[in-house]
TORKOL-4160 file (C-alpha; in steps of 0.2 Angstrom, whole numbers, padded with zeros to 4 digits, m for minus):
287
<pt num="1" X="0101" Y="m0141" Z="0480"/>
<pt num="2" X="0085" Y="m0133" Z="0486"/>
<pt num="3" X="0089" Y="m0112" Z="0484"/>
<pt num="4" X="0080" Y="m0097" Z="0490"/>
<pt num="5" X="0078" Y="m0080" Z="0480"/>
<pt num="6" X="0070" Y="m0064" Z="0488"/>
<pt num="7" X="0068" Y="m0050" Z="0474"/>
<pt num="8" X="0060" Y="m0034" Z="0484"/>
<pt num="9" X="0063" Y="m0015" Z="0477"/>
<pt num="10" X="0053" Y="0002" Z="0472"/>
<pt num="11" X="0039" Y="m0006" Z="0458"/>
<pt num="12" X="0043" Y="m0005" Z="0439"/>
<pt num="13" X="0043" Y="m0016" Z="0425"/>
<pt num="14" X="0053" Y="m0029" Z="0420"/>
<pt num="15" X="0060" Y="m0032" Z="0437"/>
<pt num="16" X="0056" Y="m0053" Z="0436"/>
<pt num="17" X="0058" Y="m0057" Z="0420"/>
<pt num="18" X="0080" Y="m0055" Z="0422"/>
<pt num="19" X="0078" Y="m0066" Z="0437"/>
<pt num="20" X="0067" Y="m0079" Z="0432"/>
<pt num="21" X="0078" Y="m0080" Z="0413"/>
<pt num="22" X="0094" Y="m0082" Z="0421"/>
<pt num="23" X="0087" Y="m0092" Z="0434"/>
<pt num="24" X="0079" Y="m0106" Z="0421"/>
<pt num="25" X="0093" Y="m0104" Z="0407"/>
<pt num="26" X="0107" Y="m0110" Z="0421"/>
<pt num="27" X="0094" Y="m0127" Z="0422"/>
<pt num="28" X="0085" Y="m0122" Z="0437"/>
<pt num="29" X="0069" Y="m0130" Z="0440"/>
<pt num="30" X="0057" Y="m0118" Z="0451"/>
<pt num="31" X="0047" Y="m0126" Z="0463"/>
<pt num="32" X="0039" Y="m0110" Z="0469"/>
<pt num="33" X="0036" Y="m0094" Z="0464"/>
<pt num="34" X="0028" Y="m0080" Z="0471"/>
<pt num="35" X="0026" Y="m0062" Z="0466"/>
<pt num="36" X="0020" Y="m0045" Z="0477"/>
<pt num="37" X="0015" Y="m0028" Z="0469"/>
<pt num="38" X="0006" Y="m0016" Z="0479"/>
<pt num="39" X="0001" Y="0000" Z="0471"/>
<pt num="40" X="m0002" Y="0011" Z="0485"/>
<pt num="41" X="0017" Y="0009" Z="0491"/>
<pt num="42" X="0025" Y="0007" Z="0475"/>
<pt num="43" X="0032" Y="m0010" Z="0480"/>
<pt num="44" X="0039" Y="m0026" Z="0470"/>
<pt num="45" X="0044" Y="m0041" Z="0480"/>
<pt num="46" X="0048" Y="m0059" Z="0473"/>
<pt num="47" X="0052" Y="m0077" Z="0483"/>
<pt num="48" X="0058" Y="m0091" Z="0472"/>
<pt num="49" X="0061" Y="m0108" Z="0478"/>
<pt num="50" X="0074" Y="m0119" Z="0466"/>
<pt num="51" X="0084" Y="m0132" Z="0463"/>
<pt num="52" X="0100" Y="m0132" Z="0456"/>
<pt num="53" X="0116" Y="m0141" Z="0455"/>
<pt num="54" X="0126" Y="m0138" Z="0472"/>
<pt num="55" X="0142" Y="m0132" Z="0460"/>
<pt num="56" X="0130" Y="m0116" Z="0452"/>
<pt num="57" X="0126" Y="m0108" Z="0470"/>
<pt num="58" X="0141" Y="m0095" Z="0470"/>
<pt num="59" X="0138" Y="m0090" Z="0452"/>
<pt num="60" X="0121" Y="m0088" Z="0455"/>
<pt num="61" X="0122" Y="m0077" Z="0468"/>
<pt num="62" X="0134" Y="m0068" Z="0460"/>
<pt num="63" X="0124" Y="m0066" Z="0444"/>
<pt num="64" X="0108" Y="m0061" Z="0454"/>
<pt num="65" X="0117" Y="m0050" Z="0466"/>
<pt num="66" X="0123" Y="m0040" Z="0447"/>
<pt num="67" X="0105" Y="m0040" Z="0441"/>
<pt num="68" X="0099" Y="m0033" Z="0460"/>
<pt num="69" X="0112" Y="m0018" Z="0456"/>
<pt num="70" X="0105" Y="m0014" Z="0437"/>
<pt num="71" X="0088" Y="m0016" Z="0444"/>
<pt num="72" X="0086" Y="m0007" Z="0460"/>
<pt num="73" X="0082" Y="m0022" Z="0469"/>
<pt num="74" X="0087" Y="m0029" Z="0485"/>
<pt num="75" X="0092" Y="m0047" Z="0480"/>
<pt num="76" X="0096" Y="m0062" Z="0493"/>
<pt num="77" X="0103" Y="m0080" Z="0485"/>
<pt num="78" X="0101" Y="m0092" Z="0502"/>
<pt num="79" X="0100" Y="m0110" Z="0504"/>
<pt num="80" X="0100" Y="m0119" Z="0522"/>
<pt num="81" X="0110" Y="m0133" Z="0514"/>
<pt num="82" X="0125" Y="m0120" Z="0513"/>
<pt num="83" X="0129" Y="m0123" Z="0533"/>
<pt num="84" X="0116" Y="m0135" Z="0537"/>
<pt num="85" X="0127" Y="m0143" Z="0550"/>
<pt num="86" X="0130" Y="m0126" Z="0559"/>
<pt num="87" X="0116" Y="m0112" Z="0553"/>
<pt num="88" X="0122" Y="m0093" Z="0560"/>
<pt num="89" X="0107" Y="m0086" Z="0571"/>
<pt num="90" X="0101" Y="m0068" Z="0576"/>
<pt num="91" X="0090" Y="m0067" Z="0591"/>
<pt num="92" X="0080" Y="m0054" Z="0591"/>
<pt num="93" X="0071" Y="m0048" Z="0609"/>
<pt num="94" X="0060" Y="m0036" Z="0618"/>
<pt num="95" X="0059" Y="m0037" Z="0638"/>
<pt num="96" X="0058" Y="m0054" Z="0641"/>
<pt num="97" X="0076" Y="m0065" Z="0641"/>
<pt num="98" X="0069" Y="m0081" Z="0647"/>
<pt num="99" X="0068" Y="m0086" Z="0629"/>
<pt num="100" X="0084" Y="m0081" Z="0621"/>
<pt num="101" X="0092" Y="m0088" Z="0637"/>
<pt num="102" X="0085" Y="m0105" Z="0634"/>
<pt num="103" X="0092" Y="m0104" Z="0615"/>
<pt num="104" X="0110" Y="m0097" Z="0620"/>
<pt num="105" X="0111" Y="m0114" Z="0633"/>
<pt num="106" X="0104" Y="m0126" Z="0621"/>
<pt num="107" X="0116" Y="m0122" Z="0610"/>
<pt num="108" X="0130" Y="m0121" Z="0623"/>
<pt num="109" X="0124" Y="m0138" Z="0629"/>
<pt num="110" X="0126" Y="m0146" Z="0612"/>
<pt num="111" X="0107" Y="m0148" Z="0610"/>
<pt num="112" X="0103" Y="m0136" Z="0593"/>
<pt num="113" X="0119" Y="m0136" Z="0583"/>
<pt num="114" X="0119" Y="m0117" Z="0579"/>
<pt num="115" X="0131" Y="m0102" Z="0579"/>
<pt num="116" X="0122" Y="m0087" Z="0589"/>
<pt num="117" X="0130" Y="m0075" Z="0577"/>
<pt num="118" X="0122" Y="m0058" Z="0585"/>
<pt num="119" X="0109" Y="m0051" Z="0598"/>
<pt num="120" X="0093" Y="m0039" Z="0591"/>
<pt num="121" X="0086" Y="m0028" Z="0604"/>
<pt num="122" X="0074" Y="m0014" Z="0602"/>
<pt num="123" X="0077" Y="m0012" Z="0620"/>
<pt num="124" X="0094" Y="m0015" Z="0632"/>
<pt num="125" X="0085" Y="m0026" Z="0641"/>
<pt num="126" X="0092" Y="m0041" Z="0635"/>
<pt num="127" X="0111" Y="m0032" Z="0633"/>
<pt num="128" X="0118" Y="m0042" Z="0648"/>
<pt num="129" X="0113" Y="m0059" Z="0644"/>
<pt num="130" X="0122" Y="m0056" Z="0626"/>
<pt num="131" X="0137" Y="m0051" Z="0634"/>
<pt num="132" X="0136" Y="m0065" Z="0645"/>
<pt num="133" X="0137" Y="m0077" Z="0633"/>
<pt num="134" X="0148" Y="m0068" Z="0621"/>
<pt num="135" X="0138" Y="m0064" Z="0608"/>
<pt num="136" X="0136" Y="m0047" Z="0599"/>
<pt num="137" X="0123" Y="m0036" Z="0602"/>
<pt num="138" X="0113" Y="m0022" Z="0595"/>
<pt num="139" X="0101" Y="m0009" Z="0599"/>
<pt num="140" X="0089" Y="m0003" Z="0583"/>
<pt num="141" X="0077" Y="0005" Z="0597"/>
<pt num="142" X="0072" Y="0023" Z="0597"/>
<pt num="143" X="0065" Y="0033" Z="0613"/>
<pt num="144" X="0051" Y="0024" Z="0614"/>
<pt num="145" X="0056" Y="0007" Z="0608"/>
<pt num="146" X="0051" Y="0010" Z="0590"/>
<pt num="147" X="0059" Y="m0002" Z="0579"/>
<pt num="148" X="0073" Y="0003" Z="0566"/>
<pt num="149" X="0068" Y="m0008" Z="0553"/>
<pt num="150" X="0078" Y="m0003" Z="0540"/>
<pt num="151" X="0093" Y="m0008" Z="0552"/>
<pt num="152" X="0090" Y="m0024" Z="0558"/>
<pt num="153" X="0089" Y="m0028" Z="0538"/>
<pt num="154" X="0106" Y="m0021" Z="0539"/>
<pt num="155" X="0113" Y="m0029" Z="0554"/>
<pt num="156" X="0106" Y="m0048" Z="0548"/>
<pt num="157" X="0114" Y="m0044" Z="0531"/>
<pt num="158" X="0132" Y="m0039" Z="0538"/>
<pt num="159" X="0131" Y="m0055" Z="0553"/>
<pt num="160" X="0126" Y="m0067" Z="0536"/>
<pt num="161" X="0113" Y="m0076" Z="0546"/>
<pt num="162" X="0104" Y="m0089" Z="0542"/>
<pt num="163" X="0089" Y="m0088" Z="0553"/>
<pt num="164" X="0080" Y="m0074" Z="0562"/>
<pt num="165" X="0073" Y="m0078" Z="0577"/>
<pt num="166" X="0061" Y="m0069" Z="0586"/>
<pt num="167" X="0061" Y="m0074" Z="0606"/>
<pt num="168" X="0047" Y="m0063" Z="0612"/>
<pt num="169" X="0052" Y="m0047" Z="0602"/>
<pt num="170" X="0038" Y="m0038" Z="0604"/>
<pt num="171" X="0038" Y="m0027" Z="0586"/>
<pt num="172" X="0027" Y="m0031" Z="0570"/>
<pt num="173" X="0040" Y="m0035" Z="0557"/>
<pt num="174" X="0035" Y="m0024" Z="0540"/>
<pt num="175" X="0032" Y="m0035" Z="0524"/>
<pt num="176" X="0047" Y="m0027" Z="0515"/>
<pt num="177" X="0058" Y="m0037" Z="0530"/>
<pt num="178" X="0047" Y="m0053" Z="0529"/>
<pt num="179" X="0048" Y="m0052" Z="0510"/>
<pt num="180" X="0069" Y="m0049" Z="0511"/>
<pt num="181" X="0070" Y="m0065" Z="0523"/>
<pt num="182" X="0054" Y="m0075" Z="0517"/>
<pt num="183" X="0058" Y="m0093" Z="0513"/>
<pt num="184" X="0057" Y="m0102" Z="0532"/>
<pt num="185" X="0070" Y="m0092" Z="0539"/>
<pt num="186" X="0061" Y="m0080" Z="0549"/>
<pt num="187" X="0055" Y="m0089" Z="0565"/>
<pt num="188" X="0043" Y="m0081" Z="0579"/>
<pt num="189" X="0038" Y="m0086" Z="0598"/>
<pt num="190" X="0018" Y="m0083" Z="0600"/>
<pt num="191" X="0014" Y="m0084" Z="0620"/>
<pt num="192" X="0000" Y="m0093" Z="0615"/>
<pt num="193" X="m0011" Y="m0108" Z="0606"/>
<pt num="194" X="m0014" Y="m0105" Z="0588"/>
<pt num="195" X="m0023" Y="m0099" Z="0580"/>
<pt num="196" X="m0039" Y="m0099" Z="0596"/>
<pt num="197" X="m0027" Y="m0087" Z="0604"/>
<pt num="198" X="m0019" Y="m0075" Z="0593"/>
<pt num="199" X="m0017" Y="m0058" Z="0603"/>
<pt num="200" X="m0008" Y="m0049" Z="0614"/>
<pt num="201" X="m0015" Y="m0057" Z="0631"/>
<pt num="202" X="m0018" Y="m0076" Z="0626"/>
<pt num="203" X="m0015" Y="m0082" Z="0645"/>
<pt num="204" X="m0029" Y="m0067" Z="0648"/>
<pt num="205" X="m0040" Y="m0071" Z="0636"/>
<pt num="206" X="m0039" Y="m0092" Z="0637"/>
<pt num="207" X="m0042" Y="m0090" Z="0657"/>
<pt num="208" X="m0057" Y="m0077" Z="0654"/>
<pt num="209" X="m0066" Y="m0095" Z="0645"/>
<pt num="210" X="m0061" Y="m0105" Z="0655"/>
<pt num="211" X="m0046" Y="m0113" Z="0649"/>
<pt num="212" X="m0036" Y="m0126" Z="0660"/>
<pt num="213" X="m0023" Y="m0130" Z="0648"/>
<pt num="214" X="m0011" Y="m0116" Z="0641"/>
<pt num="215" X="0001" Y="m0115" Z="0628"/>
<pt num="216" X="0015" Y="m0106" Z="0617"/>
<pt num="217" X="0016" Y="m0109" Z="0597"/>
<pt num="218" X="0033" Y="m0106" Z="0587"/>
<pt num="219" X="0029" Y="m0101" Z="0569"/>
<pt num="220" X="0036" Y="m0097" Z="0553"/>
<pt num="221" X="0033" Y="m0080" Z="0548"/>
<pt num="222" X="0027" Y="m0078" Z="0530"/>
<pt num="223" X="0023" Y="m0059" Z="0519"/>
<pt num="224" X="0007" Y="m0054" Z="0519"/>
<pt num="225" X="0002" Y="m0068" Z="0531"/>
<pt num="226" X="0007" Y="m0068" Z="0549"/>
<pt num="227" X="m0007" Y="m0077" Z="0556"/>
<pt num="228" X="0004" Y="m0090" Z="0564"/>
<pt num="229" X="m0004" Y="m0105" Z="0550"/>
<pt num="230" X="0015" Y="m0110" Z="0548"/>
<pt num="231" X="0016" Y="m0118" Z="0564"/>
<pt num="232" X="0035" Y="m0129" Z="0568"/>
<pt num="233" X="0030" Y="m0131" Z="0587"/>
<pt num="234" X="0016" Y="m0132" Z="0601"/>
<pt num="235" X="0020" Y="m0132" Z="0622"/>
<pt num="236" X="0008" Y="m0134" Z="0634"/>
<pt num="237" X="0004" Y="m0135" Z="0651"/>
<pt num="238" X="m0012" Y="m0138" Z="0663"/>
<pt num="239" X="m0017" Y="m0132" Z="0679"/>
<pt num="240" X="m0029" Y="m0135" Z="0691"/>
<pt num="241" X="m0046" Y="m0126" Z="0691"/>
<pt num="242" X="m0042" Y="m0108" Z="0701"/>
<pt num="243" X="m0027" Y="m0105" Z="0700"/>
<pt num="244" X="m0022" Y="m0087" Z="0698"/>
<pt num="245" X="m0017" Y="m0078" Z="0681"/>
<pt num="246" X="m0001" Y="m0072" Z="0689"/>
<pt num="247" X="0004" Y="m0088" Z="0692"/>
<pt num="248" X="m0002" Y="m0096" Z="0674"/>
<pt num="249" X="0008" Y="m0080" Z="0665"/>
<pt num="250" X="0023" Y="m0085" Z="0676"/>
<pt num="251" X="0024" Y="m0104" Z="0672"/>
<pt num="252" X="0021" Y="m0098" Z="0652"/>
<pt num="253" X="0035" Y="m0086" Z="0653"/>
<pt num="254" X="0047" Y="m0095" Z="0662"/>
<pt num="255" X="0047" Y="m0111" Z="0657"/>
<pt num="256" X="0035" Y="m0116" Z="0645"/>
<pt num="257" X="0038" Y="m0102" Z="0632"/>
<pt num="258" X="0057" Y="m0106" Z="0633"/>
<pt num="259" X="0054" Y="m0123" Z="0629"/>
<pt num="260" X="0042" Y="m0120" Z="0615"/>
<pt num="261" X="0057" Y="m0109" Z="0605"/>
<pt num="262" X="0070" Y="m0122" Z="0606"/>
<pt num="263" X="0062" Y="m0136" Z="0603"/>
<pt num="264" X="0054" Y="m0127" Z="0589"/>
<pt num="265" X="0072" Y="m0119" Z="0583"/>
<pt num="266" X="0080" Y="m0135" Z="0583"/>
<pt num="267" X="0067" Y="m0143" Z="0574"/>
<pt num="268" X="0072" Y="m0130" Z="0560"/>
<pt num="269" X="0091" Y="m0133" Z="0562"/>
<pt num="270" X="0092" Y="m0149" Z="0561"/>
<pt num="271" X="0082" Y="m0149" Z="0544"/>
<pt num="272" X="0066" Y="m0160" Z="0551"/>
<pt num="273" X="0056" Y="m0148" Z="0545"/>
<pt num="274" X="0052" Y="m0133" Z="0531"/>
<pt num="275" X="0039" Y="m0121" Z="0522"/>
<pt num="276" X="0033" Y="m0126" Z="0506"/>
<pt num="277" X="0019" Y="m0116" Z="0499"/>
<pt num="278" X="0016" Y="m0108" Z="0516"/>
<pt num="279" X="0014" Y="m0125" Z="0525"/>
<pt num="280" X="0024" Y="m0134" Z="0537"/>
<pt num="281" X="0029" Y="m0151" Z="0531"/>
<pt num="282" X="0043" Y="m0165" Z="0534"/>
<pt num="283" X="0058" Y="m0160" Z="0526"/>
<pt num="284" X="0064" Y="m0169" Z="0510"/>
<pt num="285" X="0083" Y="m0174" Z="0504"/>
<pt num="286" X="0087" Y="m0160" Z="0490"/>
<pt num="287" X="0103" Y="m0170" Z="0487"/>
């Protein structure tokens, strides 16, 4: 059984070594193992990648979840082989529902085998369509739309989710809460190619050289390394020379961003893929 352990807390020493003994004297053999300490905010972060026997997991988690306490470390003990059938899925959005409406009916329709366990919004603008398909939602949004990062933490933690998806939530995720869900489970919808067009106007800036063909990227997001590298999907369309922005944004947003996140989403699900050593590469039996 392939496990995940995320380790992330105020820097001090001795922090890994509890971990990585317990870890090694239950058997474990680490596959990977990577370690975070910045100085300047006085933060430690861990991600271990094992494998153990299946009938250790729940004392494992138990064990780490004691050693998070003593420490002051905020410990997560995952594996996507735990619900592999049927993973629980947050969707976190912005403005834009055409994405997260494509997920909730792909997985109505039968097409990504997933549970959409609860809605993320730092805006309402996406409250109706959660309520529409019964699925829970809340709001970490301040005044202005500012992100309560803390929160969504929180909220991910008490839903028990699997997989974090971002379907055009328009917020930067800060590398405490990519480190917490590290490991392939945080998933993000880019509105453009990777990595020609990484900013916030790719259809802008791939029509201002002349770009015929347009596209949207789903990604893994990884700590210290969101450059959208881990790519799980690509959609593209073409259009004829001339034809308006407006109507290249339009086709991106509502219909070939859509597509991009579930395909890319039920890729992930159904375990064709996964993020080893920050690459994207054919999933292997852990059996």
């Amino acid at each position: 059984m392939l496990v995940v352990i995320t380790a992330v807390g105020p820097d001090n020493v001795g922090l890994a070594d509890p971990i990585i003994h317990y870890v090694t004297g239950l058997g474990a053999n680490i596959a990977e193992i990577q370690m975070y300490d910045h100085d300047e905010e006085a933060v430690f972060a861990m991600f271990l990648r094992v494998h153990i026997d299946a009938d250790l997991y729940n004392s494992l988690r138990t064990a780490l979840t004691e050693i998070g306490r003593l420490k002051k470390l905020s410990i997560r003990v995952w594996s996507a082989d735990v619900r592999r059938d049927c993973p629980r899925i947050a969707i976190c959005t912005t403005y834009r529902p055409e994405p997260a409406q494509a997920v909730l009916e792909a997985i109505a329709a039968g097409d990504i085998h997933a549970i959409p366990a609860v809605m993320i919004g730092n805006r309402d603008n996406c409250k109706g369509l959660a309520e529409s398909h019964g699925v829970d939602w809340q709001n970490i949004g301040g005044e202005k739309g500012e992100a309560n990062d803390e929160r969504m933490i929180e909220i991910l933690d008490e839903y028990d989710v699997d997989y974090v998806l971002l379907a055009r939530y328009m917020r930067v995720l800060p590398a405490t809460s990519c480190w917490k869900y590290a490991g392939g489970r945080i998933i993000n919808l880019h509105h453009g190619l990777l990595p020609s067009f990484p900013g916030i106007r790719p259809y802008h800036d791939a029509n201002e050289v002349r770009m015929l063909t347009f596209g949207a990227t789903c990604h893994f997001i990884v700590p210290e390394l969101d450059a959208g590298n881990q790519i799980i999907h690509q959609e593209t369309f073409s259009v004829e020379p001339g034809t308006k922005i407006e109507e290249i944004v339009r086709i991106g947003q509502e219909v070939n961003e859509p597509t991009c996140l579930v395909e890319g989403l039920r890729r992930v699900v159904a375990g064709e893929v996964e993020l080893h050593f920050h690459r994207v590469v054919p999933r292997k039996s852990h059996d």
